[in-house]
MMTF fields as JSON, N, C-alpha, C and O atoms, coordinates in Angstrom:
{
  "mmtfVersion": "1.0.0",
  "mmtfProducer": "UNKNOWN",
  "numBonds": 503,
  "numAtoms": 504,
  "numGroups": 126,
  "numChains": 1,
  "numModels": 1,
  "chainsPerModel": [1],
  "groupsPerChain": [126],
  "chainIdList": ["A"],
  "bondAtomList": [4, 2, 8, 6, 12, 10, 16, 14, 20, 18, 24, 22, 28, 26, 32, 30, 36, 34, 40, 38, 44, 42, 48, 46, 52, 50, 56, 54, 60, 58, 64, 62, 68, 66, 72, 70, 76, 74, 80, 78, 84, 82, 88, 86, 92, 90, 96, 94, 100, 98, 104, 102, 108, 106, 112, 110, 116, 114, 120, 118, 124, 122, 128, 126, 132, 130, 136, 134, 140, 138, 144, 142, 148, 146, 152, 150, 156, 154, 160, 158, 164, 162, 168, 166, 172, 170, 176, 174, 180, 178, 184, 182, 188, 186, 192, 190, 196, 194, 200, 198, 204, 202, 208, 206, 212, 210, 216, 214, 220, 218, 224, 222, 228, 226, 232, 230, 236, 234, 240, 238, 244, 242, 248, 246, 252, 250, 256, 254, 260, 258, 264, 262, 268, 266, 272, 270, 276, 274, 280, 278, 284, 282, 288, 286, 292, 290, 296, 294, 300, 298, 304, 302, 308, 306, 312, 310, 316, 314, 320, 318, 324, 322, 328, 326, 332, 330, 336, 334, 340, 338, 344, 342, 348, 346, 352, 350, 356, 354, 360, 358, 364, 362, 368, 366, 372, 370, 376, 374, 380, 378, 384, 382, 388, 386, 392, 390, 396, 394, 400, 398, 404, 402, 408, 406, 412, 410, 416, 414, 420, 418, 424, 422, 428, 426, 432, 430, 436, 434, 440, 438, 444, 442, 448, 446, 452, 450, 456, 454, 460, 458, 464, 462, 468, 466, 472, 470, 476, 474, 480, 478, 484, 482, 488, 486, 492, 490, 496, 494, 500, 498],
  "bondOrderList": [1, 1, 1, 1, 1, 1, 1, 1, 1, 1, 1, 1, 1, 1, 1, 1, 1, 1, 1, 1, 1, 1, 1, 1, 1, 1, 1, 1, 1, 1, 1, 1, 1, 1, 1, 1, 1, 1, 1, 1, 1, 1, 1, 1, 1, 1, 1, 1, 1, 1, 1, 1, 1, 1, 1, 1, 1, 1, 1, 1, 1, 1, 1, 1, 1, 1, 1, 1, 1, 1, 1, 1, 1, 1, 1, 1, 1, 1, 1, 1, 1, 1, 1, 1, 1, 1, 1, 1, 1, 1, 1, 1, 1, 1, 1, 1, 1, 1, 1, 1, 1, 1, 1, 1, 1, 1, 1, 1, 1, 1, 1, 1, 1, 1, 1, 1, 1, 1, 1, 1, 1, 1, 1, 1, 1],
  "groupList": [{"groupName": "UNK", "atomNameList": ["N", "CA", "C", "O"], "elementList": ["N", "C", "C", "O"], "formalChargeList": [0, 0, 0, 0], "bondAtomList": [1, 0, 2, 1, 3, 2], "bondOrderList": [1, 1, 2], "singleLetterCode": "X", "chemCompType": "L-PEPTIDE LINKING"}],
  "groupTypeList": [0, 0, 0, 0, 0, 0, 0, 0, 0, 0, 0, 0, 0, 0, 0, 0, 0, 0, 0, 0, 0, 0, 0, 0, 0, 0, 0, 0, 0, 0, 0, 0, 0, 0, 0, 0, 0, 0, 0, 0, 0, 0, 0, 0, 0, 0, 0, 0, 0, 0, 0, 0, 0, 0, 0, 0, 0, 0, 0, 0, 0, 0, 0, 0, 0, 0, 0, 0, 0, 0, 0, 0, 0, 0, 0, 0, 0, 0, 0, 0, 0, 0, 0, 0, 0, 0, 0, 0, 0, 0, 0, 0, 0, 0, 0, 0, 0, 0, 0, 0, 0, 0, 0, 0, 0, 0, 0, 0, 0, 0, 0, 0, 0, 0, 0, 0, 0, 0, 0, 0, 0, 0, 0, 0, 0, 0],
  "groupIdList": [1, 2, 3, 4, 5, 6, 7, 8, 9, 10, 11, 12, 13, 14, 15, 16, 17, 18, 19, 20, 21, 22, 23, 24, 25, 26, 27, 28, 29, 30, 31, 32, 33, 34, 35, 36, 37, 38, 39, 40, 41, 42, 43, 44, 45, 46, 47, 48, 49, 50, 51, 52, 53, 54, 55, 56, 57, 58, 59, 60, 61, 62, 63, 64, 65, 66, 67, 68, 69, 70, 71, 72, 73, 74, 75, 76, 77, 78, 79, 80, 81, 82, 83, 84, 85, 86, 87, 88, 89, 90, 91, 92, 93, 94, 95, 96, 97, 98, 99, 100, 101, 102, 103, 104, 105, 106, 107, 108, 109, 110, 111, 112, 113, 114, 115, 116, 117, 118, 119, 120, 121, 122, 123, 124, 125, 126],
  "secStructList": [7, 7, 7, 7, 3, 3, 3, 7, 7, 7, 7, 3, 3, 6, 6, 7, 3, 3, 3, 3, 3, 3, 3, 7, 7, 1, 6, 6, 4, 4, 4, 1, 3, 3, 3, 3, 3, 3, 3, 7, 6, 6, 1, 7, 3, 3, 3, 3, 3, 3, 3, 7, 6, 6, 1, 1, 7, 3, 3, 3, 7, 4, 4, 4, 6, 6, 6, 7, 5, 7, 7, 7, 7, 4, 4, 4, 1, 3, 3, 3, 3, 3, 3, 3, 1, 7, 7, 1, 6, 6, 7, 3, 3, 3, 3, 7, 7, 3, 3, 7, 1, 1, 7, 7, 6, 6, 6, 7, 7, 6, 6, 6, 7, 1, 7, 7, 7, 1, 7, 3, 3, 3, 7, 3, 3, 7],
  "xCoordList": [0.845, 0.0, 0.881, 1.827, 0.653, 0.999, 0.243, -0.659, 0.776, -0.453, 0.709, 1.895, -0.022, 0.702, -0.426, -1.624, 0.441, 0.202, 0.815, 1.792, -0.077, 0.841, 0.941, 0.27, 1.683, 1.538, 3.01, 3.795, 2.761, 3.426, 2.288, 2.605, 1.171, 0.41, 0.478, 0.962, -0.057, -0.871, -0.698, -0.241, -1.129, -1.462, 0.117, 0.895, 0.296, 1.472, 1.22, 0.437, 2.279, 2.105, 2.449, 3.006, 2.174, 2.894, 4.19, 4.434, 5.229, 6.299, 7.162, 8.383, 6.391, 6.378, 7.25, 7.679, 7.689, 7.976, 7.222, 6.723, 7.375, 6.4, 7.173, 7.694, 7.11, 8.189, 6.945, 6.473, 6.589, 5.022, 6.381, 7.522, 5.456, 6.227, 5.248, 4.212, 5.477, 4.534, 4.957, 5.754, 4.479, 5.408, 4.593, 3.408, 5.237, 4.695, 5.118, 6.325, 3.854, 4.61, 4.716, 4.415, 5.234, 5.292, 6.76, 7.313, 7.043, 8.856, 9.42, 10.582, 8.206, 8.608, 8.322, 8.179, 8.335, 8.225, 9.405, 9.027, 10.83, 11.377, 11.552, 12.497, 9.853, 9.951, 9.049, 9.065, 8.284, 7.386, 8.068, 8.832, 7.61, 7.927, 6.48, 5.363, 6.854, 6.3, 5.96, 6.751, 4.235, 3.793, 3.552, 3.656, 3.31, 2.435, 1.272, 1.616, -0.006, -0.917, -1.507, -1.11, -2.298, -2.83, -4.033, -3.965, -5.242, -6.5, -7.286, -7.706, -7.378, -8.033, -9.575, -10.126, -10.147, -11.816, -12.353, -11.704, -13.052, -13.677, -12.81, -13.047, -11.444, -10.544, -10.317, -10.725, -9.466, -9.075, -8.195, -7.973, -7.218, -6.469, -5.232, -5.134, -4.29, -3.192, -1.931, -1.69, -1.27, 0.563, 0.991, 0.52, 1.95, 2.675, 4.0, 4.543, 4.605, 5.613, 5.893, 5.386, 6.943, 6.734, 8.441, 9.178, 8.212, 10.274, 10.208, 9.655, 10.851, 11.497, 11.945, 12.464, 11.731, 11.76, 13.534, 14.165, 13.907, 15.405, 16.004, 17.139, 15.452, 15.871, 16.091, 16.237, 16.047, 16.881, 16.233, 16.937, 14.908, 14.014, 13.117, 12.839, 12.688, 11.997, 11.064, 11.662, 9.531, 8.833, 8.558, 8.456, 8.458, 7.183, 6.613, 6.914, 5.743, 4.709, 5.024, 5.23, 5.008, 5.475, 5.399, 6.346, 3.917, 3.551, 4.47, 4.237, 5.443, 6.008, 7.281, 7.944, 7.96, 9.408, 10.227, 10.094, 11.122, 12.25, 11.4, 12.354, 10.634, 10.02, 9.754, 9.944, 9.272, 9.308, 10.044, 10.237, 10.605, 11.137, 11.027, 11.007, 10.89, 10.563, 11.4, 11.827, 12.012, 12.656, 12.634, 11.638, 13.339, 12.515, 13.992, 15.16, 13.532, 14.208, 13.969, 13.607, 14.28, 13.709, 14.012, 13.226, 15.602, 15.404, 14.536, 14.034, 14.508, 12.837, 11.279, 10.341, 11.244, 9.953, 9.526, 8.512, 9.91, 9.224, 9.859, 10.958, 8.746, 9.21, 8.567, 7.852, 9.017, 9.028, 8.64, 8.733, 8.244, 7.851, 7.679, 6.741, 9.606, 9.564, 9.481, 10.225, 8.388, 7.765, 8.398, 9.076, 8.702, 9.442, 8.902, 8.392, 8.882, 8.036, 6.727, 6.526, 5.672, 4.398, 3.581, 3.832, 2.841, 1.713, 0.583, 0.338, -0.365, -2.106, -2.49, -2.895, -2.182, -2.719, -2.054, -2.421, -1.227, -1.015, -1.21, -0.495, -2.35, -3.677, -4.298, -4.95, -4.159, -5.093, -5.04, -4.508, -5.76, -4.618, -3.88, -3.89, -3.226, -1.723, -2.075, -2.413, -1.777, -1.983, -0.559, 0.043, 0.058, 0.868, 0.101, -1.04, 0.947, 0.425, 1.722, 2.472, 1.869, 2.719, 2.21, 1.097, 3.293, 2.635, 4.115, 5.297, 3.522, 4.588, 4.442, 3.621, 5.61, 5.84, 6.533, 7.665, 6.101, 6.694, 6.433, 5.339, 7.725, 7.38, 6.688, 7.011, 5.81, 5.516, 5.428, 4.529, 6.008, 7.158, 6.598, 7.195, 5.231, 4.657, 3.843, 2.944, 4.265, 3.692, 2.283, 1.816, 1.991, 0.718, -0.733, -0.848, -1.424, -2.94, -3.505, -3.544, -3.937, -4.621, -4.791, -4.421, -5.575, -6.141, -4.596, -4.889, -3.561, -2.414, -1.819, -1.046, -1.869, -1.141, -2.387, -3.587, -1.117, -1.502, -1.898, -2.327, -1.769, -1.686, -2.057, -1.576, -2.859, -2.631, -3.142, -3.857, -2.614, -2.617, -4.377, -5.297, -4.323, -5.961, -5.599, -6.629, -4.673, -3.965, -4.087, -4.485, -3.709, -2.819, -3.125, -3.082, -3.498, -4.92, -2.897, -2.204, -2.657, -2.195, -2.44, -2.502, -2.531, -3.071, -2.733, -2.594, -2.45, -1.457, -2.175, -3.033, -1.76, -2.558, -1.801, -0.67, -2.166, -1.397, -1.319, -0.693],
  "yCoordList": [-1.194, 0.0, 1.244, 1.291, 2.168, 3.491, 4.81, 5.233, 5.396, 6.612, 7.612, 7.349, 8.677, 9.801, 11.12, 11.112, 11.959, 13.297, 14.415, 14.875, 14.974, 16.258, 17.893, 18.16, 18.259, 19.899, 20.914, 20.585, 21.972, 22.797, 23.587, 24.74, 23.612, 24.025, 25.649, 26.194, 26.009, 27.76, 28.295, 27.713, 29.977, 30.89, 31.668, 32.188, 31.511, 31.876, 32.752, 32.492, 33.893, 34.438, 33.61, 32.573, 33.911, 33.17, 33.689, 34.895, 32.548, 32.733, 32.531, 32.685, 32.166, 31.555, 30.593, 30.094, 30.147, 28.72, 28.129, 28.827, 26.858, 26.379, 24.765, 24.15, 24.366, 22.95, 22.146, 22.389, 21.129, 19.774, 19.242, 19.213, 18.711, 17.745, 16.958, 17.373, 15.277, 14.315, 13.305, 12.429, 13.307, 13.003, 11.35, 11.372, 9.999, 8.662, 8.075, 7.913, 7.404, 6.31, 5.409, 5.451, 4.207, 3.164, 2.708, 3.15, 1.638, 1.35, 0.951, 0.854, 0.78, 0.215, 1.19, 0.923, 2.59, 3.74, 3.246, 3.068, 3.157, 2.534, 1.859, 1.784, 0.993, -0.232, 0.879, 0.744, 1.985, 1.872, 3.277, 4.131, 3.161, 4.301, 5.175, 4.694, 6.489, 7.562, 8.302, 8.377, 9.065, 9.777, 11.467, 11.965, 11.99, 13.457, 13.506, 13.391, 13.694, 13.566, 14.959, 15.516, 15.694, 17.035, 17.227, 16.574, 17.949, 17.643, 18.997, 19.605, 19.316, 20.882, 20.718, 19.7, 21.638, 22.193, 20.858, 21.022, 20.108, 19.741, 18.771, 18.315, 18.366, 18.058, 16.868, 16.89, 15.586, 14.475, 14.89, 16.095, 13.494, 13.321, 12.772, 11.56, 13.592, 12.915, 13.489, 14.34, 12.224, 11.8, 13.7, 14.294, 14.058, 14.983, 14.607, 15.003, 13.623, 13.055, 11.98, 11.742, 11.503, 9.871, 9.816, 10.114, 8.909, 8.901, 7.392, 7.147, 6.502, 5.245, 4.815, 5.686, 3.457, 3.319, 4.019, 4.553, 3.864, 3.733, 5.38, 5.685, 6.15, 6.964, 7.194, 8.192, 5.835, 5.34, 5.76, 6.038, 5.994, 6.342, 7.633, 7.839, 8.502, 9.834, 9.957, 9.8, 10.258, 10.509, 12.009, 12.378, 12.813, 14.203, 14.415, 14.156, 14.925, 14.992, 16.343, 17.466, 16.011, 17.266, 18.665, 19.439, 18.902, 19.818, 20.662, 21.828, 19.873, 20.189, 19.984, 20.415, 19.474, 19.229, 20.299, 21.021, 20.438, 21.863, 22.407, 22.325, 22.783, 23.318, 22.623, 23.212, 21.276, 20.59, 19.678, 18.876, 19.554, 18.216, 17.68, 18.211, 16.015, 15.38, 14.662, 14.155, 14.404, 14.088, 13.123, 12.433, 12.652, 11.728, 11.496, 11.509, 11.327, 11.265, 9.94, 9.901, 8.987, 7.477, 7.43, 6.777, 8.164, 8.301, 8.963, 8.703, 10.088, 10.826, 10.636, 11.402, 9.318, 8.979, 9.924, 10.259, 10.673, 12.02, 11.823, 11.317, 12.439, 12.799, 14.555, 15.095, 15.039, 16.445, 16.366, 15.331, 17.376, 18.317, 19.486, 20.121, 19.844, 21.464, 22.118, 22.007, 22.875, 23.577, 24.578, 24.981, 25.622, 26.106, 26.972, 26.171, 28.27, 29.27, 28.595, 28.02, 28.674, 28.365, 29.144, 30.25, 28.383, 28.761, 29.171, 29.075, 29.774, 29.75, 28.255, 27.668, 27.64, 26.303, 25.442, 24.281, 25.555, 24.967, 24.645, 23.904, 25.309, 25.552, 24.359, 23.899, 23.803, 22.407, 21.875, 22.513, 20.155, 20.071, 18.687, 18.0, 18.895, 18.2, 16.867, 16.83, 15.848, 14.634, 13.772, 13.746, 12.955, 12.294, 10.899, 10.774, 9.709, 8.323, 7.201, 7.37, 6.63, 5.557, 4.023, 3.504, 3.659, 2.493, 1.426, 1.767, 0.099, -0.77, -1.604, -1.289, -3.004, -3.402, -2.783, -2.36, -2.655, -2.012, -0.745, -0.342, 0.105, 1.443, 2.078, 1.631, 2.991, 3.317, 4.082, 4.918, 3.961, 4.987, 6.064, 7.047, 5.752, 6.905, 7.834, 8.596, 7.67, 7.959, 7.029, 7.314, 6.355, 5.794, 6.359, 7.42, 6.01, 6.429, 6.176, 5.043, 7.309, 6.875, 5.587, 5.443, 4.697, 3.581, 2.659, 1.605, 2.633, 1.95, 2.351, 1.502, 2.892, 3.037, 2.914, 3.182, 2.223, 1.622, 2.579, 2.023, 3.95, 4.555, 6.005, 6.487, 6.615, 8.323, 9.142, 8.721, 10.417, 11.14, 12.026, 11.66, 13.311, 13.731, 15.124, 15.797, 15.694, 16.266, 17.741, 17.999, 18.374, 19.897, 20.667, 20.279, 22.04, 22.968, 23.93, 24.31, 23.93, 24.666, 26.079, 25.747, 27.477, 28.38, 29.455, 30.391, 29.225, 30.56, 31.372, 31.151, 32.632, 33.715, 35.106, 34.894, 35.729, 36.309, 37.773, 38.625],
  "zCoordList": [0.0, 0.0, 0.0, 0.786, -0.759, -1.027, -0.851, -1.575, 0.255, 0.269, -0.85, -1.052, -1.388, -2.18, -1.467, -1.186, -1.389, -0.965, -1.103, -0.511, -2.24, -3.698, -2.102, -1.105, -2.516, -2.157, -3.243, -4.133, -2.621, -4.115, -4.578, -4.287, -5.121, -6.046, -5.543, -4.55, -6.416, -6.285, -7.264, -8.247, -7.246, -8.024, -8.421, -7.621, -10.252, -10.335, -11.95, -12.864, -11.801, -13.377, -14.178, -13.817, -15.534, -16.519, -16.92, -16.95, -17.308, -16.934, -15.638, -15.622, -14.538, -13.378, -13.395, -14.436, -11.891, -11.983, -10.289, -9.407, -10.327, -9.034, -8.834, -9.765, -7.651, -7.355, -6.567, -5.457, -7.506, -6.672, -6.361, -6.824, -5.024, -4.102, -3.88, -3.359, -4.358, -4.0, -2.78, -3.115, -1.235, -0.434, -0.314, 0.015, -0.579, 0.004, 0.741, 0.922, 1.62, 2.877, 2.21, 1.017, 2.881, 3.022, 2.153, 1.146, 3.073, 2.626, 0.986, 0.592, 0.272, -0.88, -2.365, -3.558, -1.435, -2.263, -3.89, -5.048, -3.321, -4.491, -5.506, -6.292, -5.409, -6.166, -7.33, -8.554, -6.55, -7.866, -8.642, -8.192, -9.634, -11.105, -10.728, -10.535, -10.697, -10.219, -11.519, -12.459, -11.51, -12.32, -11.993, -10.872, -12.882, -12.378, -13.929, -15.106, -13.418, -14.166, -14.085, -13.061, -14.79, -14.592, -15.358, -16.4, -15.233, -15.603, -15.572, -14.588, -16.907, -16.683, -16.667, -17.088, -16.225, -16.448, -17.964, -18.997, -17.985, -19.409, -20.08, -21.199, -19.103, -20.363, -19.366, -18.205, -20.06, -19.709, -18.842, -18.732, -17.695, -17.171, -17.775, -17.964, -18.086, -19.235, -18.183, -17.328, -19.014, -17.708, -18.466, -19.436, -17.546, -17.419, -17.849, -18.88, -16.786, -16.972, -15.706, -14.61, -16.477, -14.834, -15.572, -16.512, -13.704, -14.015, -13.318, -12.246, -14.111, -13.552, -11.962, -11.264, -11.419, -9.835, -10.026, -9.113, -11.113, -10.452, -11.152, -10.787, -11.879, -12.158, -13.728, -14.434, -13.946, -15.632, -16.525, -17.495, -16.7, -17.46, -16.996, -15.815, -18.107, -17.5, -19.083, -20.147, -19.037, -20.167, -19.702, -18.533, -20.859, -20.754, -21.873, -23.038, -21.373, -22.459, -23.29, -22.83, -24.362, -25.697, -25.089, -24.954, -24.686, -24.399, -23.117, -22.797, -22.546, -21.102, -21.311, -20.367, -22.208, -22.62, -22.883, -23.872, -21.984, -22.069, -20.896, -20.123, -20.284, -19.027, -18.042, -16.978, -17.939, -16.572, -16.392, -17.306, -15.279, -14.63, -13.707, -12.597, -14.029, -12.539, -12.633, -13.671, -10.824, -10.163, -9.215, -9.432, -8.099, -7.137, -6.23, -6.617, -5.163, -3.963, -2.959, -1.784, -3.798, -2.561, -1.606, -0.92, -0.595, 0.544, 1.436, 2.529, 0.473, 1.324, 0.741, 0.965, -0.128, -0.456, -0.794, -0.181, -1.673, -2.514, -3.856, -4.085, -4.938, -6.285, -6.336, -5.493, -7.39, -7.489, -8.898, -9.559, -9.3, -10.921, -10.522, -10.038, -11.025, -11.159, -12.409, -13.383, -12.235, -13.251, -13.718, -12.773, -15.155, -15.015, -16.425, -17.208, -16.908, -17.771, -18.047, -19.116, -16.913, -16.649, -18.198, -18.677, -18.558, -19.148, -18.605, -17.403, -19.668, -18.767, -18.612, -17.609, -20.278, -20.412, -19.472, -19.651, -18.549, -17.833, -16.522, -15.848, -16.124, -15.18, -15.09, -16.027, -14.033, -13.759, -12.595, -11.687, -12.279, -10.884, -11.683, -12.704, -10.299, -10.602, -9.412, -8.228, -10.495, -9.431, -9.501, -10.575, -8.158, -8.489, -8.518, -8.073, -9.17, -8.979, -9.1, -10.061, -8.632, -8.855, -9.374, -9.467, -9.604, -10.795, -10.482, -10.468, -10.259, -10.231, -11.666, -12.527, -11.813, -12.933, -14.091, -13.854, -15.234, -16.888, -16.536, -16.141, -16.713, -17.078, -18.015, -19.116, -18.1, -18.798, -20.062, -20.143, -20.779, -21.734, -22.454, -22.895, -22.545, -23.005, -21.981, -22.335, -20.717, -19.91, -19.143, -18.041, -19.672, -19.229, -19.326, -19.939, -19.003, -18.89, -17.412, -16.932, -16.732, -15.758, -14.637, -13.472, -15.641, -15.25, -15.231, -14.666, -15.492, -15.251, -14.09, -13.647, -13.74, -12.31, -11.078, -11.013, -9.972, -8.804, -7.533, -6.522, -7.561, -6.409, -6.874, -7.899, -6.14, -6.853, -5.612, -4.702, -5.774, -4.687, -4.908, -5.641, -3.921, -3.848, -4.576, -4.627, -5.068, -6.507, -5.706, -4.57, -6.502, -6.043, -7.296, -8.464, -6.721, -8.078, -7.973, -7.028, -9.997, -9.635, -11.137, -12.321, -10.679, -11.641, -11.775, -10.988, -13.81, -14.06, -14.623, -15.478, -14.035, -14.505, -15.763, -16.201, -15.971, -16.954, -16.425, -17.055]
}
C-alpha cells in the first residue's frame, strides 16, 4: 500500500515557476515508477511526466518538454515536478500516482497506475 500526498500548487504568473512535491509512505516507495498527471476544467487526465523506480528512465509529455522536470528522492519517499516558464494552459490540478511493474514509456494512462494522490490545483494567470 501506497499513500501519495501532492503539495506545491498555487497561483502563479505566466512565466512563473512552481516545485510539486509528492510526499509517500510506506517502505517500498522505491519499487514503484512515479507519475504526475494534470487535468483541466472539461478536459481528460493525461501523464505529465513519470520517471522510472530507479531513475533510468523519464517521459514528458510534448507539451512540457524543455520546461518541466521530474525528479525523485527514494530516501525521502518524494518525487518532485519542477515547473518552469508556466503557461495559462497549464492551469489544472496536478496529481501524483505511482505504478509498479513495466514502465511506462509513453507515460501511461490513468487507469495503469496503482496509487494516486488527492492532486494539487495549480493556476497561471497572466
Amino acid at each position: 500500500q501506497v499513500q501519495l500526498v501532492e503539495s506545491g500548487g498555487g497561483l502563479v504568473q505566466a512565466g512563473g515557476s512552481l516545485r510539486l512535491s509528492c510526499a509517500a509512505s510506506g517502505r517500498t516507495f522505491s519499487m514503484y515508477h512515479m507519475g504526475w498527471f494534470r487535468q483541466a476544467p472539461g478536459k481528460e487526465r493525461d501523464a505529465v511526466a513519470a520517471i522510472s523506480w530507479n531513475v533510468g528512465s523519464r517521459y514528458y509529455a510534448s507539451s512540457v518538454k524543455g520546461r518541466f522536470t521530474i525528479s525523485r528522492d527514494n530516501a525521502k519517499n518524494t518525487v518532485y515536478l519542477q515547473m518552469n516558464s508556466l503557461k495559462l494552459e497549464d492551469t489544472a490540478v496536478y496529481y501524483c500516482a505511482a505504478k509498479f511493474g513495466a514502465f511506462p514509456r509513453d507515460g501511461g494512462t490513468w487507469a495503469q497506475y496503482d496509487y494516486w494522490g488527492q492532486g494539487t490545483q495549480v493556476t497561471v494567470s497572466s
